[in-house]
N, C-alpha and C positions, 0 to 999 in steps of 0.2 A: 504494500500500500504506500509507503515511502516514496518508493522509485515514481510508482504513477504520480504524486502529489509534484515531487522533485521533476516528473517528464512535464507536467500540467502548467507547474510555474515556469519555466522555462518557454513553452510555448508560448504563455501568457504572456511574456516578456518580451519576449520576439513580436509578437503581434501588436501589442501595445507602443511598440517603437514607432510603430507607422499609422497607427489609430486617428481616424478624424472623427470628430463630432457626430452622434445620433445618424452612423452608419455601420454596415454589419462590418465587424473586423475581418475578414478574410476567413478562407478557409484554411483554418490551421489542422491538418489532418495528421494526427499520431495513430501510426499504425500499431493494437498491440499484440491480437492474436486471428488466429485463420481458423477455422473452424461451426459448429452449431451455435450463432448468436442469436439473442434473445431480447428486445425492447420492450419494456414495460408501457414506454407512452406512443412504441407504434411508430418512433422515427423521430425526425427534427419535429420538435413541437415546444417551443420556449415556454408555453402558457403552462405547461404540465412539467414534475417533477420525474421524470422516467430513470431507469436502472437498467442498464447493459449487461448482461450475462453471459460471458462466452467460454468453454476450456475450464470450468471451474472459478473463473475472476468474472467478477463484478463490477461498473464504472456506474457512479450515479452524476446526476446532472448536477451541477455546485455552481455557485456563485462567486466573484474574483472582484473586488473594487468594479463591482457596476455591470461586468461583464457576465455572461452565464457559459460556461462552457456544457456545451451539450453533445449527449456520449448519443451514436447511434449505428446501425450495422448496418453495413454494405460486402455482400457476396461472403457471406461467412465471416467479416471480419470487424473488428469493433473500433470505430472509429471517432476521432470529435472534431466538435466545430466549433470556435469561441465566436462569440455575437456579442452586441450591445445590446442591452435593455433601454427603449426611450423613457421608459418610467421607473428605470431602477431594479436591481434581482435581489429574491429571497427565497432562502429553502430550495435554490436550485430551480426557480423559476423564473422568470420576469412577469414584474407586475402593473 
């Protein structure tokens, strides 16, 4: 869980270097496993709190200074996308 939190801020970081104002920060896409995934909220959906499941790990949607990074699966593999919330994020969602 470490390493994800330590892959997550870094990504964070990198994206935020080039962030502009009340638009989505790019597609920051960490790739972490290949395999049977699983979305709880059903894919990109900022409004809902969803959980990644894939290989036994877990990635839930979290919140970063305003940002939401949102975990979701593409072709077996679990992947995320950091966005901007125009009204701010809580519990992993934008509100």
């Amino acid at each position: 869980m470490k390493k994800l939190f330590i892959i997550s801020l870094l990504v964070f970081s990198l994206v935020l270097a080039g962030c502009k104002e009340d638009v989505v920060t790019g597609k920051a896409v960490v790739d972490f496993e290949i395999g049977t995934c699983e979305d709880s909220d059903g894919g990109i959906d900022k409004s809902n709190k969803g959980t990644v499941s894939v290989e036994g790990e877990s990635f839930t949607d979290q919140c970063i200074a305003g940002l939401i990074i949102e975990y979701y699966c593409d072709n077996g593999k679990a992947l995320n996308q950091n966005m901007r919330c125009s009204n701010g994020c809580r519990d992993g969602r934008c509100t």
